[in-house]
Backbone bond lengths (Angstrom), bond angles and torsions (degrees), N, CA, C in turn:
res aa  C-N    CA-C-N  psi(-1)  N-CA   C-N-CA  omega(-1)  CA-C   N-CA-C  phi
1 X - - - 1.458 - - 1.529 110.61 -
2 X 1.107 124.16 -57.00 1.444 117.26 168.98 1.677 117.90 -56.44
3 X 1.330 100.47 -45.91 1.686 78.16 -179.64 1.603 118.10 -63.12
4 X 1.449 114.94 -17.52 1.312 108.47 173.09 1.862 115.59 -58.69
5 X 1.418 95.94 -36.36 1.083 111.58 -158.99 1.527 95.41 -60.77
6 X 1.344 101.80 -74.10 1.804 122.55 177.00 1.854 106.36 -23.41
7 X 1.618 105.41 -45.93 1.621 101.19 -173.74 1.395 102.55 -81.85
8 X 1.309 138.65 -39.91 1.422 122.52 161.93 1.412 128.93 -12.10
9 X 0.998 81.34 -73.71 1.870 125.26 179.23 1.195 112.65 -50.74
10 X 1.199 143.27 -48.43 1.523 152.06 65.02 1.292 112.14 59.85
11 X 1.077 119.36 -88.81 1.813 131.03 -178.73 1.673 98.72 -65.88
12 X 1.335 125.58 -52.37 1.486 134.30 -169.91 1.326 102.09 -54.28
13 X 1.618 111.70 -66.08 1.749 80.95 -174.19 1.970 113.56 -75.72
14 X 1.292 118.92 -28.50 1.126 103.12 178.76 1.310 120.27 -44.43
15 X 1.265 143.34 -47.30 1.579 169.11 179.31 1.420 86.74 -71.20
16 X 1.376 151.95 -74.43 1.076 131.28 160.74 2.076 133.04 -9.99
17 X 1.461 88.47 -57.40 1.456 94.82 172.30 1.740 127.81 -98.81
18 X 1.226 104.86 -3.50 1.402 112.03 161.07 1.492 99.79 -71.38
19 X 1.386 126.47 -46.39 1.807 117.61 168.21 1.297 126.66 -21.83
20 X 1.586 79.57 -69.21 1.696 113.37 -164.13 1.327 86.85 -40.87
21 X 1.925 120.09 -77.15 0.864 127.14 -141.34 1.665 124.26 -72.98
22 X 1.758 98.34 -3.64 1.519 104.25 178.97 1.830 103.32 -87.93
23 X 1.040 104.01 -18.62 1.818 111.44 -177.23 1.315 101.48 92.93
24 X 1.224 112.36 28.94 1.955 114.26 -176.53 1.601 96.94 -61.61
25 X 1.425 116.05 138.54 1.507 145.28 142.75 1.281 124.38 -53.36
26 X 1.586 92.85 115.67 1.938 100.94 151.50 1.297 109.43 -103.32
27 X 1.408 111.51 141.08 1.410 138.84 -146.84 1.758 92.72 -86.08
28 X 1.112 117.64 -30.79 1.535 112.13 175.41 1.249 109.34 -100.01
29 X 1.564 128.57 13.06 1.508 132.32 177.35 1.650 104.77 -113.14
30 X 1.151 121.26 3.76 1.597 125.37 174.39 1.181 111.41 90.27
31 X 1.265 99.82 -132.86 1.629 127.92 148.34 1.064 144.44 -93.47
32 X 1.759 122.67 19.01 1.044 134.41 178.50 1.523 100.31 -120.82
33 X 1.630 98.24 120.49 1.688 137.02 164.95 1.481 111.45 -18.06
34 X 0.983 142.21 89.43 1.562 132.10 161.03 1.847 119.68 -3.15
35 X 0.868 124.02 -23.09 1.422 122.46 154.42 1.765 127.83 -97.00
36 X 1.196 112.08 0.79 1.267 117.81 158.32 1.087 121.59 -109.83
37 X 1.841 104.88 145.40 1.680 100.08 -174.98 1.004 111.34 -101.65
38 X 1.880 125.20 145.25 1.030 144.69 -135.33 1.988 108.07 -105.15
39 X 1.333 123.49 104.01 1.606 91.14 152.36 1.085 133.58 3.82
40 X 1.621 120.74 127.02 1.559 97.56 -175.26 1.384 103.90 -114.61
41 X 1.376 145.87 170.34 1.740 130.46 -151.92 1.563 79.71 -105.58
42 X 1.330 91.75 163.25 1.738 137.50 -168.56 1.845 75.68 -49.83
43 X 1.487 104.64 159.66 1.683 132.34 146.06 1.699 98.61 -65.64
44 X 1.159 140.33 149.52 1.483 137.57 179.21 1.894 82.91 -132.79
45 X 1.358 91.92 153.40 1.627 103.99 -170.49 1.540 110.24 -109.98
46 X 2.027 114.71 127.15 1.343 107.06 -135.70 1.816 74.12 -89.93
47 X 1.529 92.13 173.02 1.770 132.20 173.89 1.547 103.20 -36.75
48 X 1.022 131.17 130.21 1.362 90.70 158.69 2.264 85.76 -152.13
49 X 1.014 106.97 66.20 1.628 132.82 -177.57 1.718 111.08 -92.69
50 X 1.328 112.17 -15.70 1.247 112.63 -144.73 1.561 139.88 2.55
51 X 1.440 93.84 65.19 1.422 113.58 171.67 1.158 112.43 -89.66
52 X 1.212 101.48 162.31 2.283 113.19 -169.82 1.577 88.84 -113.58
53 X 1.571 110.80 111.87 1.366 120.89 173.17 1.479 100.55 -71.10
54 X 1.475 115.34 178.53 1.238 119.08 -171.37 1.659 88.54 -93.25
55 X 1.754 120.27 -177.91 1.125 110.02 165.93 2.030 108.00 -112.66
56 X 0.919 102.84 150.49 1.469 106.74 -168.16 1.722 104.45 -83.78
57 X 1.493 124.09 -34.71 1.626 102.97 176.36 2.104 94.33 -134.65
58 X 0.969 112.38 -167.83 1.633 103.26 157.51 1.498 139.60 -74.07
59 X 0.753 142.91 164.90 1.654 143.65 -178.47 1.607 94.70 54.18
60 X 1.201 125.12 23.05 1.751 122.90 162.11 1.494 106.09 -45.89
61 X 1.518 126.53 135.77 1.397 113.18 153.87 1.438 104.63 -70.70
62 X 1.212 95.75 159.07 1.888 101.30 171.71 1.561 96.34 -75.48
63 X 1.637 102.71 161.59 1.701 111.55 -174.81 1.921 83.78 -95.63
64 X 1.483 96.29 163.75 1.522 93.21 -176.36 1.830 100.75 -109.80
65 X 1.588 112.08 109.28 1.549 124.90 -167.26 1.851 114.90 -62.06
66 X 1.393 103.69 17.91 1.290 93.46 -168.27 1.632 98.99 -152.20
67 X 1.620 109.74 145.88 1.521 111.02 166.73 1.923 135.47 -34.47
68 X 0.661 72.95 104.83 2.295 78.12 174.98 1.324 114.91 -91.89
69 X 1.335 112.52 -14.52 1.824 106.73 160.25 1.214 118.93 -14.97
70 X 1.744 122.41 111.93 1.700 113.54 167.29 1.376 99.22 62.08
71 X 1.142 105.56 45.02 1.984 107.14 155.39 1.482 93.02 -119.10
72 X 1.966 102.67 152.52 1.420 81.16 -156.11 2.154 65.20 -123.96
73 X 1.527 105.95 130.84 1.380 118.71 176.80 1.544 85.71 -130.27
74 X 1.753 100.12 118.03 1.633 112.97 -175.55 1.851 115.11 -142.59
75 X 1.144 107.76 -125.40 1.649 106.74 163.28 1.613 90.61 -134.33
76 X 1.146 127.05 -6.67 1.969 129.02 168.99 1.419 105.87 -74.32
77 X 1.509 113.52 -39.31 1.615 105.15 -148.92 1.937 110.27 -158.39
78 X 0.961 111.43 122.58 1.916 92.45 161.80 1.104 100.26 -122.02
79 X 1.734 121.27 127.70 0.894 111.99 167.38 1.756 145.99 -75.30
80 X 1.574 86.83 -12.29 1.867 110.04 178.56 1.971 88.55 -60.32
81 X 0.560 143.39 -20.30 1.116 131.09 -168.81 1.825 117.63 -96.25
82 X 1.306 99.81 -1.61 1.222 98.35 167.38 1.128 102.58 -91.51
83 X 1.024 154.38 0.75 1.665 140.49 152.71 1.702 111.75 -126.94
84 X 0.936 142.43 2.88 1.318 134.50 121.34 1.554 143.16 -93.79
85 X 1.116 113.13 39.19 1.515 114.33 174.05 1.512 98.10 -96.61
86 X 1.446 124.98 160.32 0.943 146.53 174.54 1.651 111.19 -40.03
87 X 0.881 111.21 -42.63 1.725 118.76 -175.42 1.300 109.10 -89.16
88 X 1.678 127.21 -20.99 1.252 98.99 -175.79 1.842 109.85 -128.55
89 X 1.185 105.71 11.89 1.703 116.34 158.33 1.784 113.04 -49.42
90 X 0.692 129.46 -21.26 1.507 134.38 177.22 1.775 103.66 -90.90
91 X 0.922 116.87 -3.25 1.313 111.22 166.31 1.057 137.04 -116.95
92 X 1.499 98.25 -34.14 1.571 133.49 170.72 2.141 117.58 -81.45
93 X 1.165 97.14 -35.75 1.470 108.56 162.49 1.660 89.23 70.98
94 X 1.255 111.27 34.63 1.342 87.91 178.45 1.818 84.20 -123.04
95 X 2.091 104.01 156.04 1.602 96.47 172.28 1.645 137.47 -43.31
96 X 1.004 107.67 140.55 1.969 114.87 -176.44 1.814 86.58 -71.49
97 X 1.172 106.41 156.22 1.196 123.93 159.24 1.705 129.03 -74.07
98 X 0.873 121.93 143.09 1.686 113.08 -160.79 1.439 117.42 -62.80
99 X 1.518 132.38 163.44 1.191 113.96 -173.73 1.129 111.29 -67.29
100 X 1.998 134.09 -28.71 0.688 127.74 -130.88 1.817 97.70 -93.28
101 X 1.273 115.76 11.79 1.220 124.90 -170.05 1.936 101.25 -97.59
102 X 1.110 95.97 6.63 1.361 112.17 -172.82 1.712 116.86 -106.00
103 X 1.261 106.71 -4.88 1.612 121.50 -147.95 1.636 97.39 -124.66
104 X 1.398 92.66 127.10 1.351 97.40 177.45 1.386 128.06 -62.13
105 X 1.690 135.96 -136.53 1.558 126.21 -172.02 1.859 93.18 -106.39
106 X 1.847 106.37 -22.49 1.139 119.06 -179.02 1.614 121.87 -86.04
107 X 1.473 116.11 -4.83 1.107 121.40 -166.57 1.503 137.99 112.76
108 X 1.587 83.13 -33.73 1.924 103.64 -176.15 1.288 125.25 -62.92
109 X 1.056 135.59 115.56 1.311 139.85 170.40 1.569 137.00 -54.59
110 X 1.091 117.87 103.59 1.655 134.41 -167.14 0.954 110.11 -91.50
111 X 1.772 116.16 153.81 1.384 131.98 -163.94 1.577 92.95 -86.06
112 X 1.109 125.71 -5.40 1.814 119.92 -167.63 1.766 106.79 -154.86
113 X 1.280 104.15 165.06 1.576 103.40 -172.61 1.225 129.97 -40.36
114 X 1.267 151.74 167.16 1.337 128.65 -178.21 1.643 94.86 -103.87
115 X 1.711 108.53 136.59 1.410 95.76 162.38 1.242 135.27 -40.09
116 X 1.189 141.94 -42.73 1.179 174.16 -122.06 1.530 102.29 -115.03
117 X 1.392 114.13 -22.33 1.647 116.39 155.86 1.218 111.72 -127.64
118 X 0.960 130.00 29.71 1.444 133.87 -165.18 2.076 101.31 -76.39
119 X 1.014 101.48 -36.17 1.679 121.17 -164.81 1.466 100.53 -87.37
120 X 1.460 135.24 67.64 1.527 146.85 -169.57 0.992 119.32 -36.45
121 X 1.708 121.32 -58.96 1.110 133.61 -161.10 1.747 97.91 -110.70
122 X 1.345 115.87 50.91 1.429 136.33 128.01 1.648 138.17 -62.04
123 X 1.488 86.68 -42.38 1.227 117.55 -179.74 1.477 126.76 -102.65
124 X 1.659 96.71 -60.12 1.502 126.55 168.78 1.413 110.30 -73.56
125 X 1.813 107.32 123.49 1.576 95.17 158.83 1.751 118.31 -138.37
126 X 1.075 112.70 150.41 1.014 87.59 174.26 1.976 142.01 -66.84
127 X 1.043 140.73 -166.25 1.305 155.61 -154.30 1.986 103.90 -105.91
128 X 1.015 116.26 162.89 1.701 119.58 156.40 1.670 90.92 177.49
129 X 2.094 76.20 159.90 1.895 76.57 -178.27 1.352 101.83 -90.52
130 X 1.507 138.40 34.57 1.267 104.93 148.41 1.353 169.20 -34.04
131 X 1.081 118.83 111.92 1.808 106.74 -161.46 1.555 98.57 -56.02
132 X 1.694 116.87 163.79 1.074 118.66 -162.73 1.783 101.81 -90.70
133 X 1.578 116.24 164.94 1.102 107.69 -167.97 1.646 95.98 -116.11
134 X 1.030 135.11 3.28 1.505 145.37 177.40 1.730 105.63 -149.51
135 X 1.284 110.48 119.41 1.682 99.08 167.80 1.233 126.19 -56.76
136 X 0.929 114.40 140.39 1.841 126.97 171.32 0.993 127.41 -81.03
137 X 1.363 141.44 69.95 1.523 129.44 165.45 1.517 128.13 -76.72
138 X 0.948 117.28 39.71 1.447 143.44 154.14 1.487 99.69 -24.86
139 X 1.688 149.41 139.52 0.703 138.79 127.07 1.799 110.56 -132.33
140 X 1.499 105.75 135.48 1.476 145.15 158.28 1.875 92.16 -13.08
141 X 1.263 91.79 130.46 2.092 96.00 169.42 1.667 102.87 -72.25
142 X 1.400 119.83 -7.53 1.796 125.70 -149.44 1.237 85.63 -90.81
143 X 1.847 113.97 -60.34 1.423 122.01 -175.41 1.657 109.67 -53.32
144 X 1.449 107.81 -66.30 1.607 101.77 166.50 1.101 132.58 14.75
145 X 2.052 94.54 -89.08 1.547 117.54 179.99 1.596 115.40 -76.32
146 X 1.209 125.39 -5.34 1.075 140.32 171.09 1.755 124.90 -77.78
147 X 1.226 121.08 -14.33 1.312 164.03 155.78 1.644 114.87 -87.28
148 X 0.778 121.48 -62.03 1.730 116.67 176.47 1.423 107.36 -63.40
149 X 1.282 116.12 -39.94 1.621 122.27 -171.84 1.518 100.06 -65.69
150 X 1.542 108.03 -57.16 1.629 98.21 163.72 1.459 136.04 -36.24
151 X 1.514 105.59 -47.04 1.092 121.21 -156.11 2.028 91.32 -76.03
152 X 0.972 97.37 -38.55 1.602 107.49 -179.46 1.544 116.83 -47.12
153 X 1.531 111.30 -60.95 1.332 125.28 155.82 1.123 165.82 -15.79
């Protein structure tokens, strides 16, 4: 078992440095060689509109429309939850969090967040106007069937 391991390991970096050494390209590193370090892109400055994007398929998390700079989400504290927890959306006017963030791995429903979502921006992230770094051809299941039905026609 180890010597398998060892010859793996073995081929990986060799094949590793036959790369290096041809100046082979990563496609999200430009034009700079795998052994040179790259410019690194601008900070881009996040959303902070608090607008409700649409969602692009089902069970989307929502994107979060506003800055999180210096929010401190830890095992001490989350702060998204001072204005979306269940108790304090009526004051804050901002959306409650879903029930299902409430529900254990079994289903059951808890008096308090579920660990298991406790960590927000797992899921949730925020927005920036960054230009995109790969195109998106993403298309909507709505558009889809909206297209075949044509096409049917």
């Amino acid at each position: 078992m180890m010597r398998m391991i060892a010859t793996a390991s073995a081929v990986l970096l060799i094949s590793l440095g036959v790369f290096a050494q041809e100046g082979q390209l990563d496609a999200l590193r430009g034009q700079v060689p795998l052994l040179e370090e790259r410019t690194p892109e601008p900070l881009y400055d996040a959303e902070n509109d608090d607008r409700r994007r649409s969602r692009a398929y089902p069970m989307q998390p929502p994107t979060i429309p506003h800055k999180i700079d210096n929010y401190q989400v830890d095992l001490n504290a989350n702060r998204c939850m001072s204005c979306h927890s269940r108790q304090r959306v009526g004051e804050t006017q901002a959306p409650m969090i879903s029930v299902t963030h409430y529900m254990d791995r079994d289903g059951n429903f808890l008096a308090e967040l579920s660990p298991r979502r406790y960590f927000c921006d797992q899921c949730h992230v925020p927005q920036t106007d960054a230009p995109l770094a790969v195109e998106n051809r993403f298309v909507d299941i709505a558009e889809i069937l909206r297209q075949r039905r044509e096409t049917q026609e």
